[in-house]
C-alpha positions in Angstrom: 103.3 177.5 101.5 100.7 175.9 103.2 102.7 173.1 105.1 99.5 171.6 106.8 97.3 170.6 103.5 100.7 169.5 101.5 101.2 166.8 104.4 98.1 165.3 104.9 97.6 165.2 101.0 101.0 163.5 101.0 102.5 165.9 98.4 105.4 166.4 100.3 106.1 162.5 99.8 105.2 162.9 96.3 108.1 165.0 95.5 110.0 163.0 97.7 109.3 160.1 95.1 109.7 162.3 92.1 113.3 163.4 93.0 114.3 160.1 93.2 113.9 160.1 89.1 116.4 163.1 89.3 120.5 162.4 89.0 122.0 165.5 90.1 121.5 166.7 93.7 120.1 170.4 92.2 117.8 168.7 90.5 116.7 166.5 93.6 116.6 169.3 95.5 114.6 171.3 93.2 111.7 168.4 93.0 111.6 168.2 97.0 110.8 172.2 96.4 108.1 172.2 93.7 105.2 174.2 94.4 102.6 176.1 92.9 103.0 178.7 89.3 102.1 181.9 90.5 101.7 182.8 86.9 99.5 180.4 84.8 101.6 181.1 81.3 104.7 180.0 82.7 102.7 176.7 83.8 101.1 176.1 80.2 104.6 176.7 78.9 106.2 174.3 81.4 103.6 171.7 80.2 103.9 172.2 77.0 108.1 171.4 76.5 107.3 168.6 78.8 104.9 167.1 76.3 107.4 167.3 74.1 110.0 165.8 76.1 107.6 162.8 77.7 106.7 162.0 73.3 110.5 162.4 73.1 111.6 159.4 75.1 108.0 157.5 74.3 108.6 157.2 70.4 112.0 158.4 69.9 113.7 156.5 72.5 115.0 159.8 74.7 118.7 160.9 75.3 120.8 159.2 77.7 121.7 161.4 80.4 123.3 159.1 83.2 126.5 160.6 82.8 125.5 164.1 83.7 126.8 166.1 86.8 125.8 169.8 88.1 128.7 171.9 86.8 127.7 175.2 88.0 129.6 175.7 91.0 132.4 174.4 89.6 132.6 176.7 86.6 133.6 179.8 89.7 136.9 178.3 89.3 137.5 180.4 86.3 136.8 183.2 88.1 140.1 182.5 90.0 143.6 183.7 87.6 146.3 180.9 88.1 143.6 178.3 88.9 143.1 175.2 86.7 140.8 172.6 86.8 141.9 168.7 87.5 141.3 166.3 84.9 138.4 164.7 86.3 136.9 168.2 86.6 137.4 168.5 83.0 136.2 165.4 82.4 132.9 166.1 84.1 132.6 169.2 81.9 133.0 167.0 78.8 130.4 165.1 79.9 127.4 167.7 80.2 129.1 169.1 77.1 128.7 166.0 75.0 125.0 165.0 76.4 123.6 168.5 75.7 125.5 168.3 71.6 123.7 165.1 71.2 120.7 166.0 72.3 120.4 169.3 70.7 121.6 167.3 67.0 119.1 164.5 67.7 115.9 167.1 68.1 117.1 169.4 65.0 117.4 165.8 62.7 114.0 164.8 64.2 112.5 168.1 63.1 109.8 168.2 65.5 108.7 168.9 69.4 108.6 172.4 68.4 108.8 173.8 71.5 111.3 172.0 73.1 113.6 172.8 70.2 112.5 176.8 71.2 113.5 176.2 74.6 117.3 174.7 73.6 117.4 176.2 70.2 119.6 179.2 71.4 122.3 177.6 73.3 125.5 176.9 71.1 127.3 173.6 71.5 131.0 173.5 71.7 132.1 170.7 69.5 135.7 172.3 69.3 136.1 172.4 73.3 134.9 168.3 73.7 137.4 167.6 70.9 140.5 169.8 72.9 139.5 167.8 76.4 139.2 164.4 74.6 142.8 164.7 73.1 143.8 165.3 76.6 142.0 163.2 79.0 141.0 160.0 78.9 137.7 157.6 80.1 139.6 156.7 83.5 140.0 161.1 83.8 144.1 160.8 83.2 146.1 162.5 81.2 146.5 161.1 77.9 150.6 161.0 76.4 149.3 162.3 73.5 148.2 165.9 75.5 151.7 166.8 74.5 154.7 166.0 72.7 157.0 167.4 76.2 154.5 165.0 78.0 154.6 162.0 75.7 158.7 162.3 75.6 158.9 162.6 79.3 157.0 159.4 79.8 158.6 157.6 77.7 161.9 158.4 79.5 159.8 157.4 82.6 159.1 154.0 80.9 162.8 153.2 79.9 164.3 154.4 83.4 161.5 152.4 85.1 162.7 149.4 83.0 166.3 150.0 84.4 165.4 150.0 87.4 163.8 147.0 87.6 166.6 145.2 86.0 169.2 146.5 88.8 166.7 145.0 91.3 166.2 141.7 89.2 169.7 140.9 89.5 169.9 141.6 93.5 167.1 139.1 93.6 169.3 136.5 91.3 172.6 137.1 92.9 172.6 134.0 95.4 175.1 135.7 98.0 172.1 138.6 98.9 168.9 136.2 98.4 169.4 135.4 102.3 169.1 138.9 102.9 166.1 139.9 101.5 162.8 139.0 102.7 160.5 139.3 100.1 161.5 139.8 96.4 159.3 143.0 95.5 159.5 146.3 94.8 158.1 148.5 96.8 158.1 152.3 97.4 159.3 154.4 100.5 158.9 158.5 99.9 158.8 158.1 96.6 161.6 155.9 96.4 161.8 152.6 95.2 163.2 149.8 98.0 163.1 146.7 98.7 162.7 144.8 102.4 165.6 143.1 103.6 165.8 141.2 107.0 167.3 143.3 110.2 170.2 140.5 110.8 171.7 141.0 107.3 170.9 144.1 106.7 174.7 144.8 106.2 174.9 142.5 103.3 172.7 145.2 101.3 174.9 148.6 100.8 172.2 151.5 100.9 169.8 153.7 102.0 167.3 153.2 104.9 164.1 154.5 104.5 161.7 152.6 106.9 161.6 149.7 109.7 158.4 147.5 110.0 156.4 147.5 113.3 157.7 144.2 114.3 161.6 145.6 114.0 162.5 142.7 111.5 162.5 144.1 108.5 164.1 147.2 107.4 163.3 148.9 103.8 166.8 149.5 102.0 167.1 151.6 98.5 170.1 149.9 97.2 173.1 152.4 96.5 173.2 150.8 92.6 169.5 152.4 92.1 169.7 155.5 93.8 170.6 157.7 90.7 168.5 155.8 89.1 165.8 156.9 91.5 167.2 160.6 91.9 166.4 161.2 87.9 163.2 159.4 88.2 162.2 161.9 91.0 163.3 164.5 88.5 161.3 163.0 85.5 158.2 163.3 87.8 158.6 166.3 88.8 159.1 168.1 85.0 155.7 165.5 84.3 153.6 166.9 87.0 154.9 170.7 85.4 154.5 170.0 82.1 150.3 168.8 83.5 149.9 171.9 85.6 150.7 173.9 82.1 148.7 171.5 79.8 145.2 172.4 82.7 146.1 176.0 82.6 145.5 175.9 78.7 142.6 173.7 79.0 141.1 175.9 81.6 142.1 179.3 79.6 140.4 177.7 76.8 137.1 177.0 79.5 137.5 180.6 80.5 137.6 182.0 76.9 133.8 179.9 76.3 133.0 180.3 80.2 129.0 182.5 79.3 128.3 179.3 76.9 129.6 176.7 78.7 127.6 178.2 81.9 124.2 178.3 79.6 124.8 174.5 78.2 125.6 173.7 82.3 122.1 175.0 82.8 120.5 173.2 80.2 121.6 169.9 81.2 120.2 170.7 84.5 116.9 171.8 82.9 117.6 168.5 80.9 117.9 166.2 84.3 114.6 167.8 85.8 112.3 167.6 82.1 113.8 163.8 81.8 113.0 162.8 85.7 109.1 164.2 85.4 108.7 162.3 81.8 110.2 159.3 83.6 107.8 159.7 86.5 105.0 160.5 84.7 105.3 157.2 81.9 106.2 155.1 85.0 102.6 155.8 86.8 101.0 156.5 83.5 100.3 160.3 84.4 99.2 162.3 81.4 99.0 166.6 81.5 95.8 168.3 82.3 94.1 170.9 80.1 94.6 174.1 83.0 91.9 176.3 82.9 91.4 179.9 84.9 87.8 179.2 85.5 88.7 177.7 88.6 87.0 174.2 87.4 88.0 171.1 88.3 86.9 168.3 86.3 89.0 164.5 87.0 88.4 162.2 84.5 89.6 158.7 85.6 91.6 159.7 88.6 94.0 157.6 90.4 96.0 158.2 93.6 99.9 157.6 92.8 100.3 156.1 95.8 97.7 152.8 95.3 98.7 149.9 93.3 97.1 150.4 89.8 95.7 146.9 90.0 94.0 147.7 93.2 93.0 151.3 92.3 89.6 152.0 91.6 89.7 155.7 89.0 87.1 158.1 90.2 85.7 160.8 87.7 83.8 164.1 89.0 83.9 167.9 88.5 83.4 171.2 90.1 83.2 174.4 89.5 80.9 174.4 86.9 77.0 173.7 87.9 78.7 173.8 91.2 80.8 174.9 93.9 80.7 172.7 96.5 80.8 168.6 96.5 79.1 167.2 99.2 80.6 163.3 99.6 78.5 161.1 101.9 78.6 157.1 102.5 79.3 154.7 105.1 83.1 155.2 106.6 85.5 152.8 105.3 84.0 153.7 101.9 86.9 155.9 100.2 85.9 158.8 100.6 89.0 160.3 102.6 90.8 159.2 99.3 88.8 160.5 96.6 89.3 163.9 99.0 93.2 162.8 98.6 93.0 162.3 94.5 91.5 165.9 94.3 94.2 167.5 96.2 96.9 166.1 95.6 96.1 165.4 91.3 95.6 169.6 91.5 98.9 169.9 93.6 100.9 167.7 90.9 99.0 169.5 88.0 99.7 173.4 89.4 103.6 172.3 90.2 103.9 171.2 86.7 104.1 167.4 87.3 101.8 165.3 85.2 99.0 163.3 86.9 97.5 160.1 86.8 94.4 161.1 85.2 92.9 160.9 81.7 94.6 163.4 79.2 90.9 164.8 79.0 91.1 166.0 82.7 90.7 169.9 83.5 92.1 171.3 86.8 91.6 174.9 87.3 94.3 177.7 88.1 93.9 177.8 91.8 95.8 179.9 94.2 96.0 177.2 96.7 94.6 173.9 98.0 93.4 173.7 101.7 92.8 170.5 103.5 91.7 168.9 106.6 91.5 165.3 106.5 91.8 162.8 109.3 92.6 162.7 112.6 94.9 164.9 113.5 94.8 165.5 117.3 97.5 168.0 118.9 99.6 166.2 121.2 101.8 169.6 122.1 99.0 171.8 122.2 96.8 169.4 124.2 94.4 169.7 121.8 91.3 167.2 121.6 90.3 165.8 117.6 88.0 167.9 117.5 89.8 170.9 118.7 92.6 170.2 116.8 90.0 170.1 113.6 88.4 173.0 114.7 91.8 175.0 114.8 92.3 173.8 111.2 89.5 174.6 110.0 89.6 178.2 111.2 93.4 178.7 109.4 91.1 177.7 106.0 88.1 179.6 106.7 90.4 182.6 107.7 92.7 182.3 104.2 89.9 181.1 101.8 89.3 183.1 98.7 87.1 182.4 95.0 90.1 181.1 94.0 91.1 178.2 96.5 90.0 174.6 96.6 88.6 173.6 99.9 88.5 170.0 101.2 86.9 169.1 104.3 86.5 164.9 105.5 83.9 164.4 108.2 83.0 167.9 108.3 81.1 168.4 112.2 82.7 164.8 113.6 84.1 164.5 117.0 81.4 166.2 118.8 77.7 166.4 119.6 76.0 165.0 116.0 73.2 167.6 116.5 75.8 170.6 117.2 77.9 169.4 114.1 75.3 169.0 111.8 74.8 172.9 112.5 78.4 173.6 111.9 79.1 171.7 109.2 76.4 173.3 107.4 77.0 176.6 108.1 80.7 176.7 107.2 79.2 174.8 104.0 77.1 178.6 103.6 80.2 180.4 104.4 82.6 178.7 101.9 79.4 179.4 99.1 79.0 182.6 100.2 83.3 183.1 99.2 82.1 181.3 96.1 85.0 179.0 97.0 85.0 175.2 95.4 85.1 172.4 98.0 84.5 169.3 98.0 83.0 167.8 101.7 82.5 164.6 103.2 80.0 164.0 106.1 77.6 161.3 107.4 75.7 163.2 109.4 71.6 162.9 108.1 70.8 166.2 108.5 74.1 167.4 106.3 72.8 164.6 103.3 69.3 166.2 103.0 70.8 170.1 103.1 73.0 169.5 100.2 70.6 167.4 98.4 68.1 170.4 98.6 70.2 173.1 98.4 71.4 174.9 95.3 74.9 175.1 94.0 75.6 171.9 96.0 75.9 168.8 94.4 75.3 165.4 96.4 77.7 162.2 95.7 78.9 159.0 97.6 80.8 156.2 97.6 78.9 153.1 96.2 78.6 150.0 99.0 77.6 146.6 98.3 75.1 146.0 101.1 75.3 141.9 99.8 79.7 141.4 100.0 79.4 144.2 102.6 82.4 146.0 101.5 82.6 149.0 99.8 83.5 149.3 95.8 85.5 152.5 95.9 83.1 154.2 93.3 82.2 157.9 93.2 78.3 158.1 92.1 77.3 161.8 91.3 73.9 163.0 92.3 73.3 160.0 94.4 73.3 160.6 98.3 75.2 157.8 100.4 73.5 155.6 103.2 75.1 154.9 106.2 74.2 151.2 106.0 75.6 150.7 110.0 71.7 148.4 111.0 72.0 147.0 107.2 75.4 145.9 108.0 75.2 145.1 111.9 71.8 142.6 110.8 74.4 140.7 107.9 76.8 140.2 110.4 74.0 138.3 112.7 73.6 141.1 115.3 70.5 140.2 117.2 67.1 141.1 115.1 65.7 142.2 119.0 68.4 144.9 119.0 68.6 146.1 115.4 65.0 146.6 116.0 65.2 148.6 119.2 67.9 150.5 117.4 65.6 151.4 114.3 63.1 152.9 117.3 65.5 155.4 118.4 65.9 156.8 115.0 64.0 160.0 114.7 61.3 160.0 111.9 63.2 162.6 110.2 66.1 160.9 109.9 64.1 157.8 108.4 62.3 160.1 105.7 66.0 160.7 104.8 67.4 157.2 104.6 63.9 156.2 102.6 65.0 159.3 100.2 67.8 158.4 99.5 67.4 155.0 99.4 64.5 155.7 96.5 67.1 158.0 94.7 69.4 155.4 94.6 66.6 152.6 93.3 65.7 155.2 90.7 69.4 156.1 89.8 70.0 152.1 89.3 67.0 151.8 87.0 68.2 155.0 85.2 71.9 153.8 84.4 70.7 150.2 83.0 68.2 152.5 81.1 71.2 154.7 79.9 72.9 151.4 78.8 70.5 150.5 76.6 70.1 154.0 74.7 73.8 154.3 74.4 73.9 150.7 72.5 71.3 152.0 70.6 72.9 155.2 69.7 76.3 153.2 68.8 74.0 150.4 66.4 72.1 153.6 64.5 75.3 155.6 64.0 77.0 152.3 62.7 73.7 151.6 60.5 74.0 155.2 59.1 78.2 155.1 58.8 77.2 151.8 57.0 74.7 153.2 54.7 76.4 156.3 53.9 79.7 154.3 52.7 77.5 152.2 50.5 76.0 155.3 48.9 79.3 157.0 48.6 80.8 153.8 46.9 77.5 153.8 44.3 78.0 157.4 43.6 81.8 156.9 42.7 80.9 153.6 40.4 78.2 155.3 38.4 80.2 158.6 38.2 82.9 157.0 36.4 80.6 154.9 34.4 79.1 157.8 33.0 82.4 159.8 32.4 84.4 157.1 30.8 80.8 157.0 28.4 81.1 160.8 27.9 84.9 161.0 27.2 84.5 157.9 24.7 81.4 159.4 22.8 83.1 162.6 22.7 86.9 161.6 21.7 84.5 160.0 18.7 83.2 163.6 18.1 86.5 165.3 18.0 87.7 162.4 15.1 84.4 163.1 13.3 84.7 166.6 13.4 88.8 166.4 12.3 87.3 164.2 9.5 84.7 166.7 8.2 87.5 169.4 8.8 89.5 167.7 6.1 86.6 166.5 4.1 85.6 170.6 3.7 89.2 171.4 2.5 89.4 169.0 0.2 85.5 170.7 -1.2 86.3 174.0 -0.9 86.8 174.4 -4.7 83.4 172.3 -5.6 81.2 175.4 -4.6 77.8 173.3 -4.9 79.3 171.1 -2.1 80.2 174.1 -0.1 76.6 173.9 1.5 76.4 170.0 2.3 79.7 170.3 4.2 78.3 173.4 6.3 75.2 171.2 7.1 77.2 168.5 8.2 79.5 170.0 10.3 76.5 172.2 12.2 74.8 168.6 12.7 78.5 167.5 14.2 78.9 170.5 16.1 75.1 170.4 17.3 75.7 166.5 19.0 78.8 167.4 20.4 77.2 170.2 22.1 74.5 167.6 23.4 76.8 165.5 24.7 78.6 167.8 26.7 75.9 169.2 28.0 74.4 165.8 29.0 78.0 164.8 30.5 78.0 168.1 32.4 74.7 167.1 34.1 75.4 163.8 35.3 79.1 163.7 36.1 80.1 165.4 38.7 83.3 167.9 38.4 85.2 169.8 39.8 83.8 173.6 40.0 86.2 175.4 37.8 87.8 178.8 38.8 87.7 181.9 36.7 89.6 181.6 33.9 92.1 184.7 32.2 90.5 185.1 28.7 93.4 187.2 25.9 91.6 186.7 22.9 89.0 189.5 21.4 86.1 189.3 18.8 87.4 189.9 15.6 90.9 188.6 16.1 92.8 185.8 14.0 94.1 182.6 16.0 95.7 179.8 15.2 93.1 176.5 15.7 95.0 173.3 17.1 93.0 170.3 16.0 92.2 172.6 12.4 95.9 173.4 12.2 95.1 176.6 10.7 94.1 179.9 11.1 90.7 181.3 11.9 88.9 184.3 12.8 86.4 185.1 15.9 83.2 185.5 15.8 82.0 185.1 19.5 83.5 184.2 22.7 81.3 182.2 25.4 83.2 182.9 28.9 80.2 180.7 31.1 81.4 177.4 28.8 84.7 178.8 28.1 84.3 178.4 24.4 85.0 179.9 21.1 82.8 180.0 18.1 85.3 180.5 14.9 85.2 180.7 11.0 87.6 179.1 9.2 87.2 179.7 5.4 83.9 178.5 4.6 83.9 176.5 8.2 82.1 177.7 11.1 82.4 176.2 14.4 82.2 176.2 18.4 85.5 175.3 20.0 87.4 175.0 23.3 89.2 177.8 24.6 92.3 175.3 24.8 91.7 174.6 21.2 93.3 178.1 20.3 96.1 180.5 20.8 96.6 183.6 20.2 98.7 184.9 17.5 101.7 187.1 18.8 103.4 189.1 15.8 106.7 190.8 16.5 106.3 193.7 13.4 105.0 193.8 10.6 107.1 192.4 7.6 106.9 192.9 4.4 106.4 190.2 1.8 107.0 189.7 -2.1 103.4 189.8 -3.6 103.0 186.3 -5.6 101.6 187.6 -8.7 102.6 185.5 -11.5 104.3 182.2 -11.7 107.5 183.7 -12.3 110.3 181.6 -10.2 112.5 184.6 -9.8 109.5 185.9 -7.4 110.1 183.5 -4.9 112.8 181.9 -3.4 113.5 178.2 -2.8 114.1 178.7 0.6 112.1 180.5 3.8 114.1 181.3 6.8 112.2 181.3 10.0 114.9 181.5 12.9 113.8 184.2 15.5 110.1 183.5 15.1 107.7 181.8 17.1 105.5 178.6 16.1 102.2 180.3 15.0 104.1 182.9 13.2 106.0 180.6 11.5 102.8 178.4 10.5 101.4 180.8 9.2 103.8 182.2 7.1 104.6 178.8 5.8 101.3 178.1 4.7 101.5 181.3 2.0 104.8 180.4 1.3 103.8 176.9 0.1 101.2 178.4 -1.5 103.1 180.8 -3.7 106.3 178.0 -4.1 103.6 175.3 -5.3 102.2 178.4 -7.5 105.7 178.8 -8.8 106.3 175.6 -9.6 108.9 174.4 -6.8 108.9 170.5 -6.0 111.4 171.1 -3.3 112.4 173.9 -0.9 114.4 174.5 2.1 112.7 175.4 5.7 115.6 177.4 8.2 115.0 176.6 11.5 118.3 176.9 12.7 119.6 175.1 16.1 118.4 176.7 19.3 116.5 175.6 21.5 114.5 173.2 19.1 111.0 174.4 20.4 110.6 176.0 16.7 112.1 173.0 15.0 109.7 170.7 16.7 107.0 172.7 16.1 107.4 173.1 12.1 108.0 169.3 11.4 104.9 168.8 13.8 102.8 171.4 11.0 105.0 169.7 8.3 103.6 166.2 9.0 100.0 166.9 8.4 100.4 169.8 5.9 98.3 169.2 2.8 101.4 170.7 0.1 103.6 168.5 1.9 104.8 164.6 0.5 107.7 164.2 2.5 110.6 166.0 4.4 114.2 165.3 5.7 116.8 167.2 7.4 119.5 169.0 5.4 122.8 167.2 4.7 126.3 168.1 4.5 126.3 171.7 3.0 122.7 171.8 3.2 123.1 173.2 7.0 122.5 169.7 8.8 119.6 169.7 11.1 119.1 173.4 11.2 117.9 172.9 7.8 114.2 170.7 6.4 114.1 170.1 3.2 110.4 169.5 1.9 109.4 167.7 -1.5 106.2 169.5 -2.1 103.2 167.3 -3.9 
């Protein structure tokens, strides 16, 4: 552990303040302990149950676990035959047993926070165990009367022989030849024994037992001879209680020892519990929010805040590293902030590797580093007799000596405490060596010489703390890419320092180091003029994506309107083409014996079947659908099928599988149809039917059974059988459907009601077979 950088980065009082949100002293303990995952998995799974947990108590109010205590150590007691535990032992157990039950039913009746249900999900609850402790003790941790029936006897025998006893000692204190003698009436109790004081002087008055004397010698505490049985049997009531306890715990604990591997688990979890529920307290307290952890070794703070400032004073810096970069060069005026944005780097990528949320946008990054080095301040040696900048020089060395790729390095004042000239040339060569490790660090410095090697030098990128030169104070800001000034004449001339001496001042200042100041005094002109600029493109951007959003909902909104325009059009024009078409269905039938008709109704119905075509194909152009999906076609060229809006059969001629189609001939009737139009007609076996060749009744029967067949089948064979009944001279026969299902029955009187041969139908009546039976009056 590097005990150095976690002190002056104050993480070491962070986790003091974090364990403060913990309630049992493991758990306390544990925070003051936190340090870096070795293993970034287990971090990224630490992080991701404490999302869980911190959305847990934001939107569904938490569980309450105030009443928890660390049960571990006192579970060892099982290990120990003829040991019990005491009731408020037990009591103590209930309690993480009861916190972790509710807690474990309230996530599996919320049904989410998947995995913080993973992390509990295999640790049983003991339901039965609370209930055995609850009958037993109560909220004040006694035993209850009820543990037993021995027990609840025994105290009540206790009850009555208390009530005795009080009485005996009632009437001492009303007996007016012993009120003289005693001193005070009250019970009181001597070795267990109840007494009562009585003066010294008339002490004789009082037959009985001495038990004690006060200090002053004037009162002596007597146990009346009338009350001593009394006493003896309550000594021995007490006694059988406090057995009849000790054998009431040893169940209880037997029944602790029988559950001990379970109970131990749940004792865990509701440490677990303690430690999840102090970070998500922390972390919505200071409005913290987990970091994305990445093993690029990047650090990118969005919005960063130290924990440790007010927020209303804090001012959130954003930067990165590790990207375009690996080393941060900070430079400004002192005063400015830097040393804290140094802090907020640390210490936010301390927090994030411990697994403690930090006080940074949710879109913050911080890499997977093996450690964080520091050396901030000053921190001069007053044991070793160590000068600041020894004592930074020793520091610095540890870091140098340690550093790998994969550490963060941060440096303040970089060079200070000694010759500017001599520093300069250290600070920029350890700058070199920590590029050359291809470590990340982020540096602060004033020196001139320092501001123009970063700013030329690549893989470094320049930044600094923004200063009002006009309120002459600084404003806490982090600017990227814009090298500080150190503003010391700028400031000394505000303040009224004399203009003789700021001017001898500005003569002493090399020419190099002027040329720098100018730069970056033209960088940061130019950076100014750049950001108003940026301003105005970015408001730009926003208006023209709000223009487009704008016209693009308009558009959208058009498209829907005319689209269903057009298809309510198309469905109307073509639910008129379908009652055309059913008319000029019927029309044909009726025709189909007037043979020089036969051709007018075939024109027709090509002219019908010719506009509906146009019409679908128009509506299929400018309405938009829904792109269909291959459809299962079981129907072959040549085959019979039964046509829905026809109600009869026809035969195929061609099948169009693009428009999903059928084109069919129906007696003298050729048509297109849809493929939904027709089914297919499924024949069990072949049966074999009386041949109608005369009109001879005897032929054919006054009655057609049906049960057993399908609809189609049955269609069709009652349209021959109407045929030949009509033929034979029947005006009323009977249709079997039988009962089942119905699905056949529904489907006949559904043919029956627009069958030509048919005038009327009713079910059968008494003997006729009820309403497995129609019976149709034929035309």
């Amino acid at each position: 552990m590097n005990t150095h950088s976690y002190n002056v980065l104050e993480f070491n009082k962070l986790k003091n303040v974090l364990s403060e949100y913990m309630i049992t002293e493991t758990s306390k303990s544990r925070a003051k302990n936190l340090s870096i995952y070795k293993e970034v998995n287990l971090l990224r799974k630490e992080f991701s149950v404490l999302k869980d947990f911190i959305d847990f108590c934001k939107y569904d109010g938490g569980v309450e676990i105030s009443g928890i205590n660390d049960i571990t150590t006192l579970l060892k007691k099982c290990d120990l035959i003829g040991m019990f535990f005491e009731p408020d032992e037990l009591f103590f157990i209930n309690q993480n047993l009861r916190i972790f039950r509710l807690f474990k039913n309230k996530l599996e009746e919320l049904d989410k926070y998947k995995e913080l249900r993973n992390k509990f999900s295999p640790i049983e609850t003991l339901k039965k165990i609370e209930d055995i402790i609850n009958k037993t003790i109560d909220n004040e941790k006694n035993i209850k009367d009820e543990a037993s029936l021995d027990l609840r006897d025994l105290r009540a025998h206790k009850k009555l022989l208390s009530s005795n006893i009080k009485r005996k000692f009632e009437d001492m204190f009303s007996n007016d030849n012993l009120s003289k003698a005693i001193q005070e009436k009250i019970i009181t109790v001597r070795d267990g024994r109840n007494v009562i004081p009585v003066k010294t002087d008339f002490k004789g008055l009082i037959k009985g037992i001495e038990h004690d004397r006060s200090s002053s010698g004037q009162t002596v505490f007597i146990e009346p001879l009338a009350v001593v049985s009394l006493n003896n049997k309550m000594r021995e009531l007490e006694a059988r209680e406090r057995e009849e306890i000790r054998k009431i715990l040893l169940r209880l604990t037997d029944q602790i020892r029988v559950n001990i591997d379970i109970i131990f688990k749940i004792s865990e979890a509701c440490l677990e519990l303690d430690f999840l529920n102090g970070k998500s307290r922390f972390s919505i307290d200071l409005k913290c929010n987990i970091p994305e952890i990445n093993t690029r070794e990047q650090l990118n703070i969005i919005k960063g805040r130290h924990p440790f400032i007010p927020k209303d004073q804090v001012v959130p810096l954003t930067f990165e590293i590790g990207k375009k970069y690996n080393t941060l060069l900070i430079t400004g005026p002192n005063t400015g902030g830097k040393t804290v944005a140094l802090k907020v780097a640390g210490l936010l990528t301390l927090m994030a590797l411990s697994g403690v949320p930090i006080p940074a946008s949710e879109d913050s990054s911080v890499g997977f580093f093996e450690n964080v080095y520091a050396d901030i301040g000053d921190e001069q040696s007053i044991e070793q007799s160590l000068s600041s900048f020894s004592a930074h020089l020793t520091n610095v060395q540890k870091i140098l000596s340690d550093v790998s790729k994969n550490s963060l390095v941060l440096l303040d004042e970089l060079g200070s405490g000694t010759d500017p000239v001599e520093g300069s040339a250290f600070a920029m060569a350890v700058i070199d060596y920590l590029k050359d490790k291809k470590a990340k660090s982020i540096i602060t410095t004033h020196y001139s010489e320092v501001k123009a090697y970063g700013y030329n030098e690549e893989q470094i990128e320049t930044a600094s703390m923004e200063f009002n030169s006009e309120t002459l104070s600084p404003t806490y800001k982090l600017l990227i890419g814009i090298p500080g000034e150190s503003n010391a004449l700028t400031i000394a001339k505000r303040l009224g320092v004399l203009e003789e001496v700021i001017n001898k001042a500005e003569s002493y200042i090399s020419d190099e180091n002027k040329k720098v100041e100018k730069m970056i005094s033209n960088i940061k002109t130019k950076s100014e003029e750049l950001e108003v600029m940026q301003v105005e493109v970015d408001r730009l951007k926003r208006k023209a994506l709000a223009d487009k959003q704008e016209y693009e909902e308009k558009l959208r909104k058009l498209e829907i309107e005319k689209n269903k325009i057009l298809k309510e059009a198309y469905e109307k024009a073509d639910n008129m083409m379908k009652e055309m078409q059913n008319k000029a269905a019927a029309l044909v039938k009726k025709i189909q014996s007037e043979e020089t008709k036969k051709l007018d109704a075939k024109n027709v119905q090509k002219s019908l079947n010719m506009l509906r075509s146009s019409l679908k194909d128009d509506k299929n152009k400018n309405v938009e659908t829904k792109p269909k999906t291959a459809r299962k076609i079981d129907i072959r060229e040549g085959e019979k099928v039964f046509v829905k809006s026809l109600k009869q059969y026809a035969d195929v001629l061609k099948i169009n599988k693009v428009k999903e189609t059928v084109f069919i001939q129906a007696g003298i009737l050729k048509l297109e149809v849809s493929l939904d139009d027709v089914s297919k007609i499924i024949t069990k076996k072949k049966k074999t039917y009386t041949s109608i060749a005369s009109h001879n009744k005897s032929a054919v029967k006054s009655k057609i059974d049906l049960r057993g067949k399908m609809v189609e089948e049955s269609v069709y064979d009652l349209e021959s059988y109407f045929d030949s009944a009509m033929l034979s001279g029947y005006k009323e026969v009977q249709v079997i459907t039988g009962n089942g299902t119905g699905a056949l029955r529904k489907g006949v009187i559904s043919y029956l009601k627009e069958c030509r041969y048919v005038k009327e139908f009713r079910f059968g009546g008494q003997g006729e077979g009820g309403v497995g039976c129609i019976v149709v009056t034929l035309k």
